[in-house]
N, C-alpha and C positions, 0 to 999 in steps of 0.2 A: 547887609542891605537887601530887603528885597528887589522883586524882578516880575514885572507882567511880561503879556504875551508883546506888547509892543514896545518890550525895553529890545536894547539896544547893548551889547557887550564887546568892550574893546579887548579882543586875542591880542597877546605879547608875541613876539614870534618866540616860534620856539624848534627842538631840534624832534627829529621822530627816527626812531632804531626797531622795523620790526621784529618779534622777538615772536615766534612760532605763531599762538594765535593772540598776539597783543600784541601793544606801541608803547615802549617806553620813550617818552614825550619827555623834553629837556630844557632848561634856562640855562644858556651855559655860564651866562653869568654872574646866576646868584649860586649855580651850583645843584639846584633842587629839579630831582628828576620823578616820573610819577608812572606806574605800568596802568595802563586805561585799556580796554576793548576797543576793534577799529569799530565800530558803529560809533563811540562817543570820539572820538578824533574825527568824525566824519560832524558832529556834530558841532567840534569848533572850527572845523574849516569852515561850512556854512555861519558861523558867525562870523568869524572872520571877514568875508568876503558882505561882509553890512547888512548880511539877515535879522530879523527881530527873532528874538524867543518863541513868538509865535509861527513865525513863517518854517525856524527850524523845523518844530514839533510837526508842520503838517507834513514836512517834504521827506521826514525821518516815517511818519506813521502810514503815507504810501509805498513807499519802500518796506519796512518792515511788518506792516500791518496792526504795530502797538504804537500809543504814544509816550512818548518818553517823557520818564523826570528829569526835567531839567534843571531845576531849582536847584535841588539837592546836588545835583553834577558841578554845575556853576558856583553855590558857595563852597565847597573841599577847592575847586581849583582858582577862586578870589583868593582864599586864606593863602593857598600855597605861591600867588603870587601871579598867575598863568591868564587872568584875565581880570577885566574891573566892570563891573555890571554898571552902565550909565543910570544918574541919575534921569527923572521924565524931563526936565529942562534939557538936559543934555540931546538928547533923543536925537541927533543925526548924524548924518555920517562923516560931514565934516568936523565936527568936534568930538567923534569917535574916532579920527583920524590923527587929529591934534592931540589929544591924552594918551594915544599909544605914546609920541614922540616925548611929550612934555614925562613921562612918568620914566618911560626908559633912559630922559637923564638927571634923572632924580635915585634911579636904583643902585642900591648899594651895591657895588659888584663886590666879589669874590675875589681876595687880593691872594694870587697864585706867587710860587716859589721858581726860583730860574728859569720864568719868562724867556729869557733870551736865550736859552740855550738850543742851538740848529737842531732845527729839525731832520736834515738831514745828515748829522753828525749820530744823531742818538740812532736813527736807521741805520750807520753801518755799523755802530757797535753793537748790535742787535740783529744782524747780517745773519745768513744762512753761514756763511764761511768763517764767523765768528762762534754762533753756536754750535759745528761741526766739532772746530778744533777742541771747545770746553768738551763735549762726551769724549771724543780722543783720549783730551787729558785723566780724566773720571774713570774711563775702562783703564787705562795702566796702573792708577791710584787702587783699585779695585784687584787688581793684582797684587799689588804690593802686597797688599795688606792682606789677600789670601794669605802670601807665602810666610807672612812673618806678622803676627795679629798684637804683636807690643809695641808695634806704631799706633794703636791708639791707646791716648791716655785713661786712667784712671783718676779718680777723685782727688787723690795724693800729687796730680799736675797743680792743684791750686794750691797745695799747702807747703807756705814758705816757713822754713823755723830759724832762718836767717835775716834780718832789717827787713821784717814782714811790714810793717807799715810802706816801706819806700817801694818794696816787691807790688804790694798792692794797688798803692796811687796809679804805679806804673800800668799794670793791668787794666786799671778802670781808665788811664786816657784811653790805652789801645782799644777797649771798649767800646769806647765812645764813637773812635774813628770807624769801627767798623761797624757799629749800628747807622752813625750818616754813612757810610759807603751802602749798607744793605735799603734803606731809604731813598737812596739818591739815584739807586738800580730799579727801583719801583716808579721814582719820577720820571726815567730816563726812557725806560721801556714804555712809560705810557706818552711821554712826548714825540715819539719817533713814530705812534700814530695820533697825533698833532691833540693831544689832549692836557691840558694841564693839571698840576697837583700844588697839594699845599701840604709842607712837613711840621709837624708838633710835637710833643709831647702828650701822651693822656696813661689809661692806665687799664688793664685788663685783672677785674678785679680787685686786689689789693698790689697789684707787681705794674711797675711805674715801668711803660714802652715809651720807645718813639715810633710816629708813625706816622706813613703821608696818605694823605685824605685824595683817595682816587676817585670821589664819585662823578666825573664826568667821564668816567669809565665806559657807562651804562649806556651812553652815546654812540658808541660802538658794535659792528658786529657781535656776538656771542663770541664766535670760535676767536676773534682776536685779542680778546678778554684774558688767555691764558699768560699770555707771555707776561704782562705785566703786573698780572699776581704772583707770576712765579719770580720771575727775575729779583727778589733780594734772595730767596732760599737758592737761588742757583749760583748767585754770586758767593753766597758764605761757601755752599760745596765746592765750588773750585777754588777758592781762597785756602780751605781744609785740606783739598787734594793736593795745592801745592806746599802745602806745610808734611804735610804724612812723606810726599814724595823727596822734599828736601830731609827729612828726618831719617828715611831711607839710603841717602846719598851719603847721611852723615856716619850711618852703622857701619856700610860697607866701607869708611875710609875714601871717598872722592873728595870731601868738604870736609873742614873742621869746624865746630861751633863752639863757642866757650861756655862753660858753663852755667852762668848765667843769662847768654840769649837763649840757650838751649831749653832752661827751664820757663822761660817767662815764652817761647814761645810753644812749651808743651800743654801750658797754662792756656796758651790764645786758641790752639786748636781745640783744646777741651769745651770753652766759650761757644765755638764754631758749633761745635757739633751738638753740645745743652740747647744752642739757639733751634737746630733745626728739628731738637726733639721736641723741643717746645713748639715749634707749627704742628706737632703730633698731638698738640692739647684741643682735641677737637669738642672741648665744652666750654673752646672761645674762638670769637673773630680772629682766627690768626690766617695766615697765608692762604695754606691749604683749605681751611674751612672754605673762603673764597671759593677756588676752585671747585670743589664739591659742591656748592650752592649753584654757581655757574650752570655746570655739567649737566646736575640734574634737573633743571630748570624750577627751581626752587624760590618763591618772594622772600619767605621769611623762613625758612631750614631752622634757623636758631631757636629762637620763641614757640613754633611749633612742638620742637623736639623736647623742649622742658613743660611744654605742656602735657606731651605724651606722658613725659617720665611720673611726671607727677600724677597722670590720673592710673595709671599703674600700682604707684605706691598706695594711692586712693584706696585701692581694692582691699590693701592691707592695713591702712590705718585709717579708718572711720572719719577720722576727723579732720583728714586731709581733702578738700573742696573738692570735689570734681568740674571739672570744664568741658563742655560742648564742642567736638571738633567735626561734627558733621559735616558742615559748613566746606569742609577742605574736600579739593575733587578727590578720588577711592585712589588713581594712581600717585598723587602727593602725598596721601596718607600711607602707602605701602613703603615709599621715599622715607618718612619721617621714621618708621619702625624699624628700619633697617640701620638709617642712621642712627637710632639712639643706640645703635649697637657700638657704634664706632665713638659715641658719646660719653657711653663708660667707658669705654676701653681708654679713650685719650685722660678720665679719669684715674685711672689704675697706673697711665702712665707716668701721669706725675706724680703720686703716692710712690712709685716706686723708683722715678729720681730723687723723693724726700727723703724715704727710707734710705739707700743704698750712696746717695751721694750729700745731699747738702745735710741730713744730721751727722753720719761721721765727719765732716768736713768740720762745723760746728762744734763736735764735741772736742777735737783734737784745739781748736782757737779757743774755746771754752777753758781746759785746762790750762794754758799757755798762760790766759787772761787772768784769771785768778792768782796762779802763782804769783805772777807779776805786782796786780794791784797788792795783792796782800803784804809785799817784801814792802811795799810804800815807796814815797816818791826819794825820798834820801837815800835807800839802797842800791838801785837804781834810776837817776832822773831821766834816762835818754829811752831806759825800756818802760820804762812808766807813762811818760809822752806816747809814744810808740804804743803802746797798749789804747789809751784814752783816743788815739788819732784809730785804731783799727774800729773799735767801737762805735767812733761816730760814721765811719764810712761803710760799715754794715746797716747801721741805722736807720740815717737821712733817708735814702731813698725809699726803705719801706716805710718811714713816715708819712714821705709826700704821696707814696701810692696809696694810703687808707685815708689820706686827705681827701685824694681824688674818689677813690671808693665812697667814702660818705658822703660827698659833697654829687655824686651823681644820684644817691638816692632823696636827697632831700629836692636836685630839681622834678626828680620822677614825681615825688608827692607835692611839691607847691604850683 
């Protein structure tokens, strides 16, 4: 829609967090947040307050001595939801006053995940005296395993060559519980500074996560930003430190463990600690990426950093496009080269849990499988079942994550 100088635009309320020399400006209830210059927040607060287009422009180009586009400001922030340009019939303030009320409840809110849960409940477990006691725990665990380095597992924690099928189901509930526990440490941390989240499923590249959708995050100071990107990775480390520490109690003879909890939960520590190597895949959205972007006050760290890499390769293969990054201030650009350092390297890291962990793991289930199907289901029915059932539980899920994978590239291009 367009907008003259004597339209008339009804501002949503919305939430503002300054952020060094910007405002990230909030809906908390559709969820959609937007980093603006304060000159252009100064420019919806005077609409807000029932200035026209025009009146903005003059009170903005005494002040600054340019006049501004408004236009072009006003439709990015119509599309995103943040204001609605009156029609010329509309044109006053009382019925600029009325379409705030009538639209905001017509707007589809954002339907958030345990709502109810106290606020001031998720504040003491998120207490100084709470994450005291977790590094306590982390520095002894950290001992341990100075003194005695075969409290951590190896690849061979996940390989069952006894009722591997029922060993695995097992492992993938405990999975399950602990990827909601590691989720529900991301909800919990950001509710205790009274923010809500929403938990899904989606997928990071072809490998199917769960994950809660923090972005009324950005509503927030910066510095308090950290606790709730970090809080599932700190929950898995001490969930790991009390497993290494129990499995320490068990060597020296204080506990007995049988051998079967023993292994399924050599197996769950092993899980623990793949997870938190995987926040070290820093050529995706994971935990830590977060935090890095945070830190360095970075919009889009990600997107930038493949752009760098790519006009790099540029150099070497001709036919690789090059892209324009002028555009980006000289000290985010020094940010971005640094980072792509940390961008292969989170590359190399996963090549090197491919190599070193999930193909032997593989090749060892590989033989197993074969043997089996090949004897046929008559020789034996119950390892033939049990083969078929490991099969599809390796499967499904990388299934549904290249579902997701391709089905996120077909919305990029429609």
């Amino acid at each position: 829609m367009g907008c003259t100088s004597d339209s008339l635009v009804a501002v949503y309320p919305f939430t503002r967090q300054i952020d060094g020399e910007e405002v990230v400006i909030g809906h908390i209830e559709t969820d959609t947040f937007l980093v603006l210059p304060f000159d252009a927040v100064e420019i919806l607060d005077y609409l807000a307050l029932g200035k026209t287009v025009g009146e903005t422009q003059l009170i903005y180009q005494e002040k600054y001595g340019e006049l501004p586009d408004i236009e072009d400001l006003l439709h990015v922030l119509e599309n995103k939801g943040f204001v609605k340009i009156l029609l010329q019939s509309e044109a006053n303030y009382n019925v600029l006053t009325s379409t705030l009320k009538t639209s905001a409840q017509h707007t589809a809110k954002v339907r958030y995940n345990f709502t109810n849960f106290p606020q001031s409940f998720a504040q003491r477990l998120f207490s100084r005296p709470v994450l005291i006691g977790c590094y306590i725990l982390l520095a002894l665990t950290f001992i341990a395993v100075f003194t005695d380095l075969t409290l951590i597992p190896s690849w061979e924690a996940y390989y069952f060559p006894d009722n591997t099928t029922l060993m695995i189901v097992t492992l993938v509930v405990l999975d399950c519980v602990t990827l909601f526990l590691h989720e529900m440490a991301h909800l919990v941390a950001a509710r205790a500074l009274g923010v809500s989240c929403r938990m899904g499923i989606s997928n990071r590249m072809w490998m199917l996560v769960a994950e809660t959708d923090m972005t009324g995050i950005w509503s927030v100071n910066r510095e308090q930003r950290y606790l709730p990107f970090l809080a599932g990775p700190l929950l898995d480390l001490v969930s790991a430190a009390i497993l290494i520490l129990v499995f320490f109690a068990h060597k020296h003879g204080w506990i007995t463990m049988s051998p079967v909890i023993y292994q399924l939960s050599r197996a769950l520590l092993l899980n623990y600690l793949l997870g938190l190597l995987w926040q070290c895949y820093f050529f995706m959205r994971t935990d830590f990426y977060y935090v890095i972007a945070n830190f360095l006050h970075c919009k889009n760290l990600m997107k930038d950093t493949e752009v760098f890499v790519r006009n790099q390769i540029s150099r070497v293969i001709r036919r690789v496009r090059r892209i324009d990054q002028s555009h980006i201030p000289a000290k985010e650009r020094l940010v971005i080269r640094l980072y792509a350092v940390l961008w292969l390297l989170g590359r190399t890291i996963a090549l090197a849990s491919l190599i070193f962990i999930t193909l032997p793991l593989m090749w060892h289930y590989y033989r197993k499988l074969i043997t089996v199907l090949s004897t046929g289901f008559f020789a034996n029915p119950y390892a033939f079942v049990d083969a078929l059932l490991l099969i599809s539980l390796a499967c499904v899920p990388q299934l549904i994550g290249f579902a997701l994978w391709i089905s996120s590239f077909h919305k990029k291009n429609s």
